[in-house]
N, C-alpha and C positions, 0 to 999 in steps of 0.2 A: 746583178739584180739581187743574189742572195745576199751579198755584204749589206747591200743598201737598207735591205730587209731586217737583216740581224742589227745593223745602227740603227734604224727606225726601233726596233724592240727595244735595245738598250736602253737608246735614252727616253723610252715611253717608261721603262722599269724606273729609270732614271728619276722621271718627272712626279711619276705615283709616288716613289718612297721621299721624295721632297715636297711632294703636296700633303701624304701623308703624317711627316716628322711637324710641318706645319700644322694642323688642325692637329694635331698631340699635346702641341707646343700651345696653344691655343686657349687647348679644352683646359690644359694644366693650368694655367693661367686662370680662368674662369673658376675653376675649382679653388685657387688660393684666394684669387679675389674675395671668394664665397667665403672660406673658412679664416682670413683677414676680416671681412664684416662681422661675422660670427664674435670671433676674438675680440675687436673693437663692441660690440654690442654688449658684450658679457662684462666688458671693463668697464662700458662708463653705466651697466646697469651696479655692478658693487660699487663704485665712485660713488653712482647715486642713493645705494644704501645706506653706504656710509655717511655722507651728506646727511639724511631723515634722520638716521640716528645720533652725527654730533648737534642738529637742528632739534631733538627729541630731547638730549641731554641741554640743552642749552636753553632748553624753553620752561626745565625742569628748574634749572639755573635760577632762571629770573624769575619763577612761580614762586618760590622756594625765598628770594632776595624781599619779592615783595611782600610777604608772610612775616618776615621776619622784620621789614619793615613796619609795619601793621602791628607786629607784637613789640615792636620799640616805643613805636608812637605813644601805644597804649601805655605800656611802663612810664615812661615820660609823663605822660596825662596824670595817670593814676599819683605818680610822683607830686606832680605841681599840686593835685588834689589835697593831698595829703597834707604836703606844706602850706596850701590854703586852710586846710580845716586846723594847722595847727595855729596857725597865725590870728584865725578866729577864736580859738578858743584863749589864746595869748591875752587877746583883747578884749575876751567876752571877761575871764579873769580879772582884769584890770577894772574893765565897770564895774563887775562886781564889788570888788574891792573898793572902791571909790567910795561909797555909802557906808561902810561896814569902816574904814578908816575917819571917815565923818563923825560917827556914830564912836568910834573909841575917842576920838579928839575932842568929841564933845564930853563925852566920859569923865576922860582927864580933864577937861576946864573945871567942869561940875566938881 
């Protein structure tokens, strides 16, 4: 009866420190999972920093492309302007001249 007694004991000591090592095994587990999502959390929050910020740089970019579009256009514009206003006065020249060549032509016949 005492053998029986001391096996019963054993393998109750037995079965605690394996039920034991289990919920250890467990909790440890629960814990890494925890500081795994942690880790995964903190990466895709800088991912996503970084993200806003090449998005930040990038929108800078094109604010920055259209500006300089906008100031090309203008140049351009101001340009053809310019070639307009000379082309007019090219021709404004010319009329004028037309009279005043008349005027010497007749000069000369007289």
């Amino acid at each position: 009866i005492m053998i029986m007694m001391m096996r019963m004991i054993i393998m109750r000591v037995i079965m605690m420190r394996i039920m034991m090592t289990r919920i250890l095994i467990l909790i440890m587990r629960m814990i890494i999972m925890r500081i795994m999502i942690m880790i995964m959390k903190m990466i895709i929050m800088r991912i996503m920093i970084m993200m806003m910020r090449i998005m930040k740089i990038m929108m800078k970019m094109i604010i920055m492309r259209v500006i300089m579009m906008r100031i090309m256009m203008k140049m351009i514009l101001i340009l053809i302007l310019r070639i307009m206003i000379m082309r007019m006065n090219i021709m404004i020249m010319i009329i004028a001249m037309i009279p005043i060549m008349g005027i010497i032509t007749m000069m000369m016949i007289i």
